[in-house]
N, C-alpha and C positions, 0 to 999 in steps of 0.2 A: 764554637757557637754557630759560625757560620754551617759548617756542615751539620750541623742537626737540623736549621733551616732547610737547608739542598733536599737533606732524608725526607723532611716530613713535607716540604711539598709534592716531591718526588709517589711519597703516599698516598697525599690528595688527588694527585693526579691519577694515580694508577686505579681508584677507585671506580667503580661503574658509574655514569650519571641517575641522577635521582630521576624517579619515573616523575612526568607530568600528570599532574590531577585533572583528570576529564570532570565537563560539567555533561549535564544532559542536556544541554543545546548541541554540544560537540560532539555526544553519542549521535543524535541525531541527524545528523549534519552528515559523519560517518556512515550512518547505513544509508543514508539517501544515492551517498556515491555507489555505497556495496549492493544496495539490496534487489534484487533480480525481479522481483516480482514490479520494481519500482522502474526498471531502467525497460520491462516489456509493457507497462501504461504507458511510459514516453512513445516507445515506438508505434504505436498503436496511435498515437497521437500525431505522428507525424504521416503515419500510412492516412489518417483521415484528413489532412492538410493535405496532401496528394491527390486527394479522390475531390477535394475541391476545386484543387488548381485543374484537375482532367474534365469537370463539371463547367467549370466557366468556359474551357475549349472548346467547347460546343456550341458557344455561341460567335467563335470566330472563324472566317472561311477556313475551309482548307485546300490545300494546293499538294498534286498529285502528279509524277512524271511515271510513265510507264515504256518501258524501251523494248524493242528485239532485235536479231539478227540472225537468220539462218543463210546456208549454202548448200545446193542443191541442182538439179536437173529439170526440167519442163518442158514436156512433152505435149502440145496440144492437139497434137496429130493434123497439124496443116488446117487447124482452126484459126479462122480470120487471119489464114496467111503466114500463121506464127509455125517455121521448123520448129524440134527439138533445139532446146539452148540451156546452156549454165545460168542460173539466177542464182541473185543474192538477195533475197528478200529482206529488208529490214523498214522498221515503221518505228518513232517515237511522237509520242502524244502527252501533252501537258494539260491538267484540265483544273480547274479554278472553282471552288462551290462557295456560293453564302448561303445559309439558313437565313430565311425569310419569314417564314409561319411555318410553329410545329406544335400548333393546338395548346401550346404551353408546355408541352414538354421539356424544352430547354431549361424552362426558368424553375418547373419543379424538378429538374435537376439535381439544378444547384442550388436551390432551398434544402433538398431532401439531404445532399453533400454537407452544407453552412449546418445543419440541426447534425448531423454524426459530429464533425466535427467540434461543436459545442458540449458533446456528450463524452466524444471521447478527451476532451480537456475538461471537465466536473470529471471524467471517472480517473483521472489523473491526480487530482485532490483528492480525491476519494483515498486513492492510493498510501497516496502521502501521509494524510490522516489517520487513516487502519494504520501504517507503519508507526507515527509520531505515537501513537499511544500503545503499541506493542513493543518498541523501546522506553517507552516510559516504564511500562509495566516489567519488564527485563530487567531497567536498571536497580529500581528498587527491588525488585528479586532481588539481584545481588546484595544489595547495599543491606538488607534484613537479611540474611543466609549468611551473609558474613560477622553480622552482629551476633545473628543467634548463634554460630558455630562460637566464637570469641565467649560467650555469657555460656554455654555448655560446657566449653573446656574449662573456664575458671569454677563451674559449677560441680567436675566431674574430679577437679584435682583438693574441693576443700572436701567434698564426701570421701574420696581417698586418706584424706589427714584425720576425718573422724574415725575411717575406718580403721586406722592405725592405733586413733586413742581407747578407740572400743575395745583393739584386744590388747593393748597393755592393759585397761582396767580389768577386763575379764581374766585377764591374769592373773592381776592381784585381789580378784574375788568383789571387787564394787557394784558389777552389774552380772545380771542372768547371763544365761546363756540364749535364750533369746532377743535381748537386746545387743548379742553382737552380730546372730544371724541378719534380723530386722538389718542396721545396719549394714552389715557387707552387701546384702541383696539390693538396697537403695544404691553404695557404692555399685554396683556392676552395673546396674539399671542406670546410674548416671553416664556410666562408660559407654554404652549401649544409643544413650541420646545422643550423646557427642561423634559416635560413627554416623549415627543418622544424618546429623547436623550436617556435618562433613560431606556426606552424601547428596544431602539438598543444595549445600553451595556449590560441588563441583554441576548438576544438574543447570541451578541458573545460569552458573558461569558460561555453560554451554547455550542455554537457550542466548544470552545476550552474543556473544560470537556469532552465530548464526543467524542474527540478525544486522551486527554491526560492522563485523566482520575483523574485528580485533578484541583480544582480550581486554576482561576490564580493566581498570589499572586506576587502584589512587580517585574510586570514583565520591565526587563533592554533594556535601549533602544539601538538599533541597528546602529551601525557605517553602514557607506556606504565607504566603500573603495575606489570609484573610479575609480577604473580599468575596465576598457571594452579592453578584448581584441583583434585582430582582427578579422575579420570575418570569414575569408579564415582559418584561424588556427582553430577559433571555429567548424566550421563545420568538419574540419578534425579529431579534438580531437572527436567529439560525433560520429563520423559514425565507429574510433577504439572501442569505451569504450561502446559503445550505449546497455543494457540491453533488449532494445523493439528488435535490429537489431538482436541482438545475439539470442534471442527468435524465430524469424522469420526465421537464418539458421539453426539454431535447428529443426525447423518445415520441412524446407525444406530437412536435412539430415533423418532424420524419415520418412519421406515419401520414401525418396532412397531405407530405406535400407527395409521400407513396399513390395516395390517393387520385392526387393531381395530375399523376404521372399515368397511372393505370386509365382515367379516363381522357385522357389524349392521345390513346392506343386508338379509338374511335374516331379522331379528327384525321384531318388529310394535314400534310405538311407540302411544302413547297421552299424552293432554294433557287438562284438564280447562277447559272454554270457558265461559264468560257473556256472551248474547249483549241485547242492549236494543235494539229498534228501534221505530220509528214511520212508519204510512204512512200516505198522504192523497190521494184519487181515484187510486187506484191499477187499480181493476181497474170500478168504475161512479162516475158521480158520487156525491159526498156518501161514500164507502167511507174507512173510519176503523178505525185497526189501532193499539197499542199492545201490545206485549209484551215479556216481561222471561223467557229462559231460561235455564237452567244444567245442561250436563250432562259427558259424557265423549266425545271426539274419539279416533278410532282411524285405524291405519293398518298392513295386513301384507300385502306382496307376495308371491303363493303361489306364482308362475310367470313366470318372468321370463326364458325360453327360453337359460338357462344363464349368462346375463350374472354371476349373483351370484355363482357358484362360479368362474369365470373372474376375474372382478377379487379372489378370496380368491387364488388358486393365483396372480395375479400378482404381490400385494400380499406373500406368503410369498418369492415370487422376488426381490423387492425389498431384503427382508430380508435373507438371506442375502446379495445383494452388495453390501448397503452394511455388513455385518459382513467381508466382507473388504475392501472400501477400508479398513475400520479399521485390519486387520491390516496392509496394505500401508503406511498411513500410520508406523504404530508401525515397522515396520521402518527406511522412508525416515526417521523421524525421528532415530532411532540412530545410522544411518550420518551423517547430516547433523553430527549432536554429536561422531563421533570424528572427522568430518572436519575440521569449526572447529576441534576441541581440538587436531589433528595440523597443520592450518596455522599454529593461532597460533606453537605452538611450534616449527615448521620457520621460521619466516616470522621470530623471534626469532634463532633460531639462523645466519639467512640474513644478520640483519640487521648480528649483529655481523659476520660474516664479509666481509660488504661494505663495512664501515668500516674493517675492516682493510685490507682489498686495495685501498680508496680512498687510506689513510695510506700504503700502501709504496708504491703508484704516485704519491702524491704527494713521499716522499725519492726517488725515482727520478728524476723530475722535475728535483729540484735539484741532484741528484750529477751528473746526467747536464748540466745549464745550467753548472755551472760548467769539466765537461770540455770543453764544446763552446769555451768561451772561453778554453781555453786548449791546444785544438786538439786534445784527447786523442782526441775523438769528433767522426763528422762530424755537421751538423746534423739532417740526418735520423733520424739513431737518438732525439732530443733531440723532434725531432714525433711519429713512434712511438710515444715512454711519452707525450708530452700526450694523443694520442689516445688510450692507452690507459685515460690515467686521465678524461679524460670520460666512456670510458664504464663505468670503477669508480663514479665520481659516481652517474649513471646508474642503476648496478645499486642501489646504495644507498639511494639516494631511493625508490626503485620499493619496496626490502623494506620498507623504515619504513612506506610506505602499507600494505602489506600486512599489516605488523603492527596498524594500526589499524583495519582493515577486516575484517580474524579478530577483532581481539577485541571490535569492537560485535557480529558477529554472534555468537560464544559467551554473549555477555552476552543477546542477546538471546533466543536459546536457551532459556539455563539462566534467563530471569526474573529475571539477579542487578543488581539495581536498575536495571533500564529501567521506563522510564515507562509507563505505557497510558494508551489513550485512551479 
């Protein structure tokens, strides 16, 4: 006894581990780490957090050491007494600047740096979002691709059993010889969906990898909550929270402060400098310099053959059309929210509609199996409703995705508990 114990755990052991069942928070999750297109918004995000920290530098001095050293010969030809001699000529100078006034350049800067910055963090949501509902939409691929394949094969192997009864009967002379044709031809045509089928899962499976970066595995199915919330609130939550909108007054603040920048091109700026240097055979042998000055640094372009007024009138152009991408944004946004809000709720309304029409073609299915067997109906009307209800199945599976696939993206939308990155 005991060893049959040893054996059969010996079994249990040796067995593969059972696959984990992924949810679509954990697909998600997964391609966030994988997905390339997601991990080049981060960077982009971080190059504009950079261009802000280089932005704000400019309004802190900067300090400056410049050094030489050469060796060489110096010939003055018995100027002010000086023979030929060896010199080492060497000088180092330290010099100290603060911006002082620079028309506002500085400060539209780093307004113009803070607005990329804010844009390129919404276009990082953005990201996120396009991705959370392209694995949404992936995983329910799969999750219907594999139903359908599963209802094809069981659909392709009971048309196979009729087609087997078809020619025993046509054997024994019960039915035409066109109803074993009709028959065999509906069997091959079911063989025929089931390759497809087959075809369309390995297809998702691929599209979901490629987004997630692992195969599916054991994937969990998806509750629908039910809730649609209303419309007027919908629209209100996405035009506060909206990443694409935020993106767009992003665009439109960077352009302001382009603006601000291009017409500071025309001011004079001004900085205050301390400069400390020392030189040594610089200009005769034996020549010895030490000085220490401190004063004020200027700078004002008075003619600049119309470049300044050009880059204002472009900088103004700019403005104005990234204040209407705003508006266009705002628009596309709206229509986007009644559009999710209108599929969830059609794609609901689809759903039960296609479980019905799944159920009645499924009693059809059996009222018409048992006429067949007792010769009420001929077989082919009996393939007819199976076909028909594969592809009630079919439609079915297909709304239920669809209903999960409306409602991450209203969720996503409206900001109602999706995650950011």
């Amino acid at each position: 006894m005991r060893r049959a114990v040893l054996i059969a755990a010996g079994a249990l052991l040796a067995l593969p581990p059972l696959a984990k069942a992924t949810t679509l928070e954990e697909a998600i999750a997964a391609a966030r780490a994988y997905n390339p297109d997601l991990r080049a918004a981060r960077a982009q995000t971080d190059a504009a957090n950079a261009r802000l920290d280089a932005a704000k530098g400019a309004r802190l001095p900067t300090v400056g050491l410049a050094g030489e050293y050469m060796s060489g010969r110096n010939d003055l030809g018995g100027f002010f007494g000086f023979a030929a001699a060896d010199v080492d000529p060497r000088a180092v100078r330290l010099e100290v600047a603060q911006p002082l006034y620079s028309g506002g350049a500085i400060l539209a800067g780093v307004d113009k740096a803070r607005a990329g910055q804010a844009g390129a963090k919404a276009q990082l949501v953005q990201a996120d979002d396009a991705l959370q509902v392209a694995v949404a939409r992936a995983y329910v691929g799969v999750r219907t691709a594999q139903a359908f394949f599963e209802a094809s094969q069981a659909h392709a192997k009971a048309f196979d059993e009729w087609a087997r009864q078809a020619q025993l009967r046509f054997a024994a002379g019960e039915i035409p010889r066109s109803d074993l044709d009709l028959t065999l031809a509906r069997s091959a045509e079911a063989r025929a969906g089931t390759a497809r089928a087959q075809g369309a899962l390995e297809v998702a499976r691929a599209r979901y990898v490629a987004l997630v970066g692992d195969a599916p595995i054991a994937l969990e199915p998806i509750a629908d909550d039910g809730v649609l919330p209303p419309l007027d609130e919908t629209l209100a939550r996405a035009e506060a929270v909206s990443p694409t909108l935020e993106a767009a007054e992003a665009a439109v603040r960077a352009a302001q402060a382009a603006a601000r920048l291009a017409s500071a091109q025309g001011l004079p700026s001004v900085s205050i400098a301390a400069r400390a240097e020392q030189a040594r055979d610089q200009f005769f042998p034996g020549y010895r310099s030490d000085a220490v000055t401190v004063g004020l640094q200027g700078r004002w372009t008075l003619f600049a053959g119309g470049r300044v007024q050009a880059a204002k009138v472009e900088a103004s152009a700019e403005v104005r059309a990234a204040e209407a991408r705003r508006e266009a944004t705002r628009a596309a946004l709206k229509t986007a929210v009644i559009a999710a809000w209108s599929d969830l709720q059609a794609s609901r309304l689809a759903t039960v509609a296609a479980r019905d029409q799944a159920q009645a073609a499924k009693r059809a299915v059996e009222s018409l199996r048992q006429e067949v067997r007792v010769g009420q109906r001929p077989v082919v009307d009996l393939l007819d409703a199976e076909r028909d209800q594969l592809g009630a199945v079919a439609r079915a599976l297909a709304a239920e995705g669809e209903v999960t696939v409306s409602g991450r993206q209203l969720q996503i939308l409206a900001a109602a508990g999706a995650a950011r990155p």
